[in-house]
TIFIDO-313416 format. One record per residue (C-alpha): residue number from 1; x, y, z; residue in three letters. Coordinates in Angstrom, 1 decimal, padded with zeros to 4 digits. Layout:
N
- NUM;X;Y;Z;ALA
...
//
This chain:
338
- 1;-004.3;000.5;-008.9;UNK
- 2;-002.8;-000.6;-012.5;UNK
- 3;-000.5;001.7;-014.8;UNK
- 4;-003.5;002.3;-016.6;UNK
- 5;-005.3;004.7;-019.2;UNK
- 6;-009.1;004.6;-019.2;UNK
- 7;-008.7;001.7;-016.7;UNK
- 8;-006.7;-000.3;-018.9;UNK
- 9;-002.9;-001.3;-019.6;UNK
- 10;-000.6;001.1;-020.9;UNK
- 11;000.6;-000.1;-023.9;UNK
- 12;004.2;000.3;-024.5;UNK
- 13;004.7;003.2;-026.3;UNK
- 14;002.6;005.2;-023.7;UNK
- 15;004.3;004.2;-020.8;UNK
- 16;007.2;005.4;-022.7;UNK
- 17;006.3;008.6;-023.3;UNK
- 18;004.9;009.1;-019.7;UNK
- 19;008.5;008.0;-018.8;UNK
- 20;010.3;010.2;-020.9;UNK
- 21;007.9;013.1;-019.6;UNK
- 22;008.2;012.2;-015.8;UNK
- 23;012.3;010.8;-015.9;UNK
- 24;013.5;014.4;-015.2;UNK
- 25;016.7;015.0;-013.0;UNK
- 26;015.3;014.8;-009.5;UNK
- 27;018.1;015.8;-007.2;UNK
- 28;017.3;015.5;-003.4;UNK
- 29;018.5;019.0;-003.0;UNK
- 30;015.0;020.0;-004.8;UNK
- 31;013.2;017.7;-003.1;UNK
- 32;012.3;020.6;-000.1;UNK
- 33;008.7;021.5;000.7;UNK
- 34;009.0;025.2;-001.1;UNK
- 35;009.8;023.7;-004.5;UNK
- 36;007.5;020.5;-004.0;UNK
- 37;004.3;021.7;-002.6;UNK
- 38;003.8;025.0;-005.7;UNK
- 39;000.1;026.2;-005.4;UNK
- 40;-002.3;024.4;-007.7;UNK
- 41;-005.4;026.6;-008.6;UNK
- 42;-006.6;024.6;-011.5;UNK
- 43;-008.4;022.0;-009.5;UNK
- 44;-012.1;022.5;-009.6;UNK
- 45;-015.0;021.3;-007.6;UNK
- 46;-017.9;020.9;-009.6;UNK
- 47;-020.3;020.4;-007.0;UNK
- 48;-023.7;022.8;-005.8;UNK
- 49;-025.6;020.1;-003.5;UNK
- 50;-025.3;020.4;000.6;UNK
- 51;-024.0;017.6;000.8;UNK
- 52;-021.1;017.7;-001.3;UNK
- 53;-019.8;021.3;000.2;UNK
- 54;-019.4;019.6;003.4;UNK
- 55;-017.1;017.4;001.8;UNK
- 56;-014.9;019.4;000.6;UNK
- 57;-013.2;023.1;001.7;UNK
- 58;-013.0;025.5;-001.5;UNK
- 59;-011.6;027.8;001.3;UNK
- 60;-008.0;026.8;000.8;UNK
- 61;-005.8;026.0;-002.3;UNK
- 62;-004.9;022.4;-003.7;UNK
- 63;-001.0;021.7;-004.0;UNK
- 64;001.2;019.8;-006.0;UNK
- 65;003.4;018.1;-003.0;UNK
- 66;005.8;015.7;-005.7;UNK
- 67;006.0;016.9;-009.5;UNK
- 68;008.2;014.8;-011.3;UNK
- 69;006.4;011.2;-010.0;UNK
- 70;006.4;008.6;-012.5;UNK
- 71;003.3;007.0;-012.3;UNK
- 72;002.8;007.3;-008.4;UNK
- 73;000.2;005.0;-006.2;UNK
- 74;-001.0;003.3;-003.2;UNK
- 75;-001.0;007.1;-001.2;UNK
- 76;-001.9;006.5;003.1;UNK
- 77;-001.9;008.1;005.6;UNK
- 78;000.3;007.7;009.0;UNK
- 79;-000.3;008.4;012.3;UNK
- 80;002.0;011.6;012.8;UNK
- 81;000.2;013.4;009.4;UNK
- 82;002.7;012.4;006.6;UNK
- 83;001.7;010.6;003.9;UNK
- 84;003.4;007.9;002.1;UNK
- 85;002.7;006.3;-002.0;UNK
- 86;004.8;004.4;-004.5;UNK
- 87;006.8;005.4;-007.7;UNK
- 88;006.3;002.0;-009.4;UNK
- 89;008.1;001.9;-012.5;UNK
- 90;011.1;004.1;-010.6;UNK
- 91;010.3;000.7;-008.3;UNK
- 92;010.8;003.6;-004.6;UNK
- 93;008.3;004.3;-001.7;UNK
- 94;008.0;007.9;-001.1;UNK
- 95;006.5;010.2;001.9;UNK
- 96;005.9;013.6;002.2;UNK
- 97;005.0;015.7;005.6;UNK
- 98;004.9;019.3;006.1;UNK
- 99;007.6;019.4;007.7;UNK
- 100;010.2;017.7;006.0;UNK
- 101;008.7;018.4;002.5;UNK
- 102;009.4;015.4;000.1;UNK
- 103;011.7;011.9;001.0;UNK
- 104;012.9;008.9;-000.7;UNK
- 105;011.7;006.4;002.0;UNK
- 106;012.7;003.3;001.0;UNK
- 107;014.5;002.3;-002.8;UNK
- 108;014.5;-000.1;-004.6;UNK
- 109;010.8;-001.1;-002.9;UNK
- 110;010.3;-004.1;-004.8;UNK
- 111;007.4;-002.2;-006.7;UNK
- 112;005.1;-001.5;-003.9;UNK
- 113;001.7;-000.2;-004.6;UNK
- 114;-000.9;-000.4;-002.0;UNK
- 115;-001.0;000.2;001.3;UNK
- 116;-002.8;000.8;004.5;UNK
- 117;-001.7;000.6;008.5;UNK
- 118;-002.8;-001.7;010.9;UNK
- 119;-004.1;-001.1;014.0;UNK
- 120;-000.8;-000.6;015.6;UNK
- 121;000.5;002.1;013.1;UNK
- 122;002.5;-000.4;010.6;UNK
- 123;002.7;-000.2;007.1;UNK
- 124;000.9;-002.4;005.3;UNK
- 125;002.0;-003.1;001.3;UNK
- 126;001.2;-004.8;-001.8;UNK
- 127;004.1;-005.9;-003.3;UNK
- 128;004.3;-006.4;-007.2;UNK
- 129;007.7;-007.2;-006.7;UNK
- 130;008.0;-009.8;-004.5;UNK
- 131;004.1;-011.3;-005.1;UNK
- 132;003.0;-010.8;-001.6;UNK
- 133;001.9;-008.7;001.3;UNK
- 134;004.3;-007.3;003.2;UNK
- 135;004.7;-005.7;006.6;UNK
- 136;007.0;-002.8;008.2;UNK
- 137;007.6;-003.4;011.9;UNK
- 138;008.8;-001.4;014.6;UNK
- 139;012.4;-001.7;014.2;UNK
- 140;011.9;-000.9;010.4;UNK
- 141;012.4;-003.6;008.5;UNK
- 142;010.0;-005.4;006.2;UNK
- 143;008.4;-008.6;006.6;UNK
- 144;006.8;-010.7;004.5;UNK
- 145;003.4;-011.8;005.6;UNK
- 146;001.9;-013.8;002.5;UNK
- 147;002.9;-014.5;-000.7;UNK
- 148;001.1;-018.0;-001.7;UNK
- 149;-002.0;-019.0;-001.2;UNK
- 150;-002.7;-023.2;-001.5;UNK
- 151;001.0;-023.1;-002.5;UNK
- 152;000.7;-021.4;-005.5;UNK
- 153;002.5;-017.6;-005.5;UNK
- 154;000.1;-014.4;-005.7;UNK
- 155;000.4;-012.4;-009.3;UNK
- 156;000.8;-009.2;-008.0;UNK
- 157;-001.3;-007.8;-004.7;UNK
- 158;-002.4;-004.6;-006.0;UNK
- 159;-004.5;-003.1;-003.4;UNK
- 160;-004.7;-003.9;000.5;UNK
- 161;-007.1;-002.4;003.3;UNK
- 162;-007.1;-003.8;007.0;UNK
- 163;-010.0;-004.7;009.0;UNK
- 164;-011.3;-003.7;012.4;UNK
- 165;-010.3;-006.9;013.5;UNK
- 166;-006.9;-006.8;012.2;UNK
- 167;-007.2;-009.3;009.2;UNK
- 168;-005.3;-008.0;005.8;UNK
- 169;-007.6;-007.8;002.6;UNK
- 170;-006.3;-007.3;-000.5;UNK
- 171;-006.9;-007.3;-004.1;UNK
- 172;-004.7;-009.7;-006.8;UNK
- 173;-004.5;-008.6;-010.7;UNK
- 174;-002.2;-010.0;-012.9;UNK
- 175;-000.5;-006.2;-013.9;UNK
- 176;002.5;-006.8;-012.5;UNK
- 177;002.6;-009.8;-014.7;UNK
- 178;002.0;-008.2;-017.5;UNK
- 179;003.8;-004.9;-017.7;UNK
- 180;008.2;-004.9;-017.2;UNK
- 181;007.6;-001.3;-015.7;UNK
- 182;005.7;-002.5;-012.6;UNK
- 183;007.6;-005.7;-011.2;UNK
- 184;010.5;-008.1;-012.0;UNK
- 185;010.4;-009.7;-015.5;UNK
- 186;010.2;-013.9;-015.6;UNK
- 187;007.2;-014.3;-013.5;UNK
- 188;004.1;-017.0;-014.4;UNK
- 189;000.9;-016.7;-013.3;UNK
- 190;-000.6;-019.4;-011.1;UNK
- 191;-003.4;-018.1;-009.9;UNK
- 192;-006.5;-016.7;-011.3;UNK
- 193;-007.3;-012.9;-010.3;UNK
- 194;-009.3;-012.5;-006.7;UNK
- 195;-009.5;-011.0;-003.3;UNK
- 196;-008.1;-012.2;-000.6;UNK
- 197;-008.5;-012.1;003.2;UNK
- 198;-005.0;-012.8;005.3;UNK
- 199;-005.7;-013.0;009.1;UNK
- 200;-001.8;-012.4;010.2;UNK
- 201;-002.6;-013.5;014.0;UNK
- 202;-003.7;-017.3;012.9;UNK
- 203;-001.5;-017.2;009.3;UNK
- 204;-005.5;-018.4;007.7;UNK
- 205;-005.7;-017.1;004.1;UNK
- 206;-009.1;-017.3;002.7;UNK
- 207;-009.9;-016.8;-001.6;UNK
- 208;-013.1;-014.5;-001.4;UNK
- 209;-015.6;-015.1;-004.1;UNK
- 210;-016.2;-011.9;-006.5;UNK
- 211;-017.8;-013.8;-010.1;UNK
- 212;-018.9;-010.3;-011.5;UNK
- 213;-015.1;-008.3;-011.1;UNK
- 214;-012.7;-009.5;-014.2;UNK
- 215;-009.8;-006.7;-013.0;UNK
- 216;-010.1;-006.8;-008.9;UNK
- 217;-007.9;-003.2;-008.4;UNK
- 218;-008.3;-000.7;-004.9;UNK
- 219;-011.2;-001.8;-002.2;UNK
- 220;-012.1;000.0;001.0;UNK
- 221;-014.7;-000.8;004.0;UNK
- 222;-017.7;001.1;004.7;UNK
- 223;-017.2;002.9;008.0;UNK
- 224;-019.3;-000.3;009.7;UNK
- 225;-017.1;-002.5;008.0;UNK
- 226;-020.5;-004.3;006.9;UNK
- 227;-019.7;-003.4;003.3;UNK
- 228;-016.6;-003.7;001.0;UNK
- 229;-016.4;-001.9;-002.3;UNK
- 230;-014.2;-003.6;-004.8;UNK
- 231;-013.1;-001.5;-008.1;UNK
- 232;-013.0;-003.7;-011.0;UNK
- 233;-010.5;-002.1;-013.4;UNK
- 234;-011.6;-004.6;-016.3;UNK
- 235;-012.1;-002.9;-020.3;UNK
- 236;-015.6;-004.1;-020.4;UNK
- 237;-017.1;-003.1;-016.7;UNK
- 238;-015.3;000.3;-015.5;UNK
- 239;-017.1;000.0;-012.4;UNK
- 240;-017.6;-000.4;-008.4;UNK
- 241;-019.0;-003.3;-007.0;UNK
- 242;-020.3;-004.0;-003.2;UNK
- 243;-020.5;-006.7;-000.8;UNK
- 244;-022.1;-007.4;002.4;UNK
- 245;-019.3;-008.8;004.7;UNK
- 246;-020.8;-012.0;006.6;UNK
- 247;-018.4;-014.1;008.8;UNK
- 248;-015.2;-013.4;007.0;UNK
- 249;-017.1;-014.2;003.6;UNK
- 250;-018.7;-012.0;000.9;UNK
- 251;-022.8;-011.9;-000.4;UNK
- 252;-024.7;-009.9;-001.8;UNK
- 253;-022.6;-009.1;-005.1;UNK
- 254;-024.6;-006.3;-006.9;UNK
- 255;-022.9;-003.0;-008.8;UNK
- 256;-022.8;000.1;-006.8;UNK
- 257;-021.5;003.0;-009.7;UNK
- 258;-020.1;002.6;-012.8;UNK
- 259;-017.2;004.8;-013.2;UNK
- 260;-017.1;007.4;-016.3;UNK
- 261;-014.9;009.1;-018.1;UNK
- 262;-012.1;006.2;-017.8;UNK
- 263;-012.8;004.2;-014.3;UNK
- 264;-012.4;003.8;-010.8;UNK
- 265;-008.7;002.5;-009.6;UNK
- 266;-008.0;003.3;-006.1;UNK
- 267;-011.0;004.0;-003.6;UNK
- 268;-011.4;005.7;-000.4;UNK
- 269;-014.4;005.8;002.2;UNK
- 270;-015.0;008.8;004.5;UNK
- 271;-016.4;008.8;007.9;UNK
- 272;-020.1;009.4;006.2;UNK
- 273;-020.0;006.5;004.6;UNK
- 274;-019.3;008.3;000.5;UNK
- 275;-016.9;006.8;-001.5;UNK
- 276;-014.3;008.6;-003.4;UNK
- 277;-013.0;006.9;-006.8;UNK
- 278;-010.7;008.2;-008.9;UNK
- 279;-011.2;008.5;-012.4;UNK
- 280;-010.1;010.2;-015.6;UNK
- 281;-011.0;013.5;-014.9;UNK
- 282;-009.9;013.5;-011.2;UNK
- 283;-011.9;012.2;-008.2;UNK
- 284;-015.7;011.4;-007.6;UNK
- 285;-017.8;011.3;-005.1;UNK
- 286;-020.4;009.0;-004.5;UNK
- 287;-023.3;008.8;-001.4;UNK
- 288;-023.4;005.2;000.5;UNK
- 289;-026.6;005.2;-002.2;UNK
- 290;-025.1;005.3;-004.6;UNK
- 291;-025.2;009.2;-006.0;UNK
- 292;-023.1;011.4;-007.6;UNK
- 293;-022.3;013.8;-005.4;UNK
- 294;-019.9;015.7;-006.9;UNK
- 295;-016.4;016.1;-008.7;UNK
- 296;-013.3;017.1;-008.0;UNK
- 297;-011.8;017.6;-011.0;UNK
- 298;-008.2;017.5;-010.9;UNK
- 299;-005.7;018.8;-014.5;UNK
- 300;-003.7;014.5;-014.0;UNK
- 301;-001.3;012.9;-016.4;UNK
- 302;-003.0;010.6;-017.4;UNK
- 303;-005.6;009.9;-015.3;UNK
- 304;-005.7;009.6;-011.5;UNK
- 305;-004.9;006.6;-010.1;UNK
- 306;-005.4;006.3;-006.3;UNK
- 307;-006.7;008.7;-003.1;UNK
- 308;-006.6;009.1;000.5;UNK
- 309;-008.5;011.2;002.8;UNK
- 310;-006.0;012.3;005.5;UNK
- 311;-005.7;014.6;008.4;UNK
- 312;-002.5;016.1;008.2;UNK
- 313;-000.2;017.4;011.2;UNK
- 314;-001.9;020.7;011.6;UNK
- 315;-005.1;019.2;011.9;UNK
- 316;-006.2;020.0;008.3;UNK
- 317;-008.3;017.3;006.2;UNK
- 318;-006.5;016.4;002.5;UNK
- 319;-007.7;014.3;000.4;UNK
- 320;-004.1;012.9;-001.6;UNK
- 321;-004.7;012.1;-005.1;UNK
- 322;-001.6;009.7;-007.1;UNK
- 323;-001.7;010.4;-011.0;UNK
- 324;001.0;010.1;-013.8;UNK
- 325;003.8;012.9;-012.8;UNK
- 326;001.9;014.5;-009.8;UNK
- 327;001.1;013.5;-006.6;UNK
- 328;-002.1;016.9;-005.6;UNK
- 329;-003.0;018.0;-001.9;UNK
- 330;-006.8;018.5;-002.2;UNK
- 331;-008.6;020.8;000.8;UNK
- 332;-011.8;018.5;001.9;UNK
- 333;-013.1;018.4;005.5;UNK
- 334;-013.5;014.0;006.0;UNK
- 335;-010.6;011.8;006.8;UNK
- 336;-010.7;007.9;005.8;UNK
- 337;-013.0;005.2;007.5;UNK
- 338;-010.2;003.3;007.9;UNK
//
């Protein structure tokens, strides 16, 4: 989940441009659900196989739910149907429900960008900012979890997913290193790029070994939790890879898609077991074998960056797709595996 174009840095002068196209006055008095969530028929599912209509609903409309984002990530769902994602370089956490429309949840955020929910509803994050993973209890307030590992400080967790057993896995780039727009400037790197696994109950942090991923961006679990699909981000690969999960450890490296036009970034698994990439063009959809099931193809400024596949408060399935300037409300009929 970088600030990417065609899976790769933005280089200066683009990120300035998306800035200057995405900085617009935002006053919280527009922030309501009639302005934010305007009807979005340009989306198109290009799609004629079985298997991918009962994926998604072309009964109902797509929406834009936030507009004016500036490079918005890390989307998840929460337990009462709202869904929460990052502005990074505006360095906020937003959420958006039905109900309440659009909300400035928590600012600055110390450049969030991932995040998932344990198993007892709290908000997991990745935290450019601060170079760890971090946790929002009960009461509110954050705590961090991790933010070295053999002493040396993270770069800048990117993407996080929790387990079925309530360990913390997450993926650790070096983009917030590297770009001023996506964390606090002065920071070294000290360790090279991996995934991680943080068990939170016994404080154990385990380096997982990935040779083939140069760029280690958004992961998810098959709905066994057998299998974790890593999204390797790098210029040369543009591609998903997949591992069998054996005692806490990974095996079996082998390539499961590569990801074209641009590359995957943020991932998602459904119940079935398909995994749902983002990519240039909007979102695809791949079976657990591997095949292109179909597209959603979604008009994104850039690209699009992240998904998740949520059931909202009335009961209906979205699938909530981060890009550039717009954060989209997609009608499919699958939640998330996680």
């Amino acid at each position: 989940m970088s600030f990417n174009l065609f899976s790769r840095p933005f280089s200066r002068a683009t990120t300035s441009r998306v800035l200057a196209l995405c900085t617009l006055p935002l006053a919280l008095s527009t922030l309501s659900h009639g302005v934010a969530a305007e009807e979005t028929p340009q989306v198109e599912f290009k799609g004629s196989s079985a298997a991918f209509n009962q994926l998604v609903d072309q009964s109902r409309k797509a929406r834009v739910i936030a507009k004016q984002s500036v490079w918005s990530e890390g989307p998840v769902c929460l337990p009462d149907g709202s869904v929460m994602f990052s502005e990074i370089p505006r360095n906020r956490l937003m959420s958006w429900s039905e109900e309440g429309g659009l909300k400035v949840e928590r600012s600055p955020s110390d450049f969030q960008n991932g995040h998932a929910v344990d198993g007892e509803g709290r908000v997991i994050a990745a935290s450019h900012g601060k170079r760890g993973i971090e946790r929002r209890n009960a009461d509110g307030e954050w705590e961090m979890l991790v933010d070295r590992y053999q002493g040396k400080r993270f770069n800048s967790p990117n993407d996080v997913v929790v387990a079925s057993d309530g360990a913390i896995w997450f993926t650790d780039p070096d983009y917030g290193l590297k770009s001023q727009d996506e964390s606090y400037p002065g920071g070294e790197q000290e360790l090279a790029e991996h995934v991680y696994r943080f068990d939170p109950a016994s404080g154990d942090i385990a380096q997982l070994t990935t040779k083939e991923v140069a760029k280690p961006n958004g992961l998810a679990f098959s709905p066994d939790g057998k299998v974790l699909y890593v999204a390797d981000s790098s210029e040369e690969h543009h591609r998903i890879m997949a591992y069998d999960v054996r005692n806490h450890a990974l095996t079996h490296e082998r390539e499961f898609v590569s990801v074209s036009p641009g590359g995957p970034d943020g991932i998602d698994v459904d119940t079935k077991g398909n995994v749902w990439s983002s990519s240039k063009e909007g979102l695809h959809i791949y079976s657990p074998d591997a095949e292109l099931l179909g597209k959603v193809l979604i008009p994104s400024e850039p690209a699009t960056s992240n998904v998740a596949l949520c059931k909202g408060s009335n009961g209906e399935h979205w699938a909530y797709t981060t890009s550039g300037m717009r954060v989209w409300q997609v009608p499919v009929s699958v939640v998330s595996a996680d």
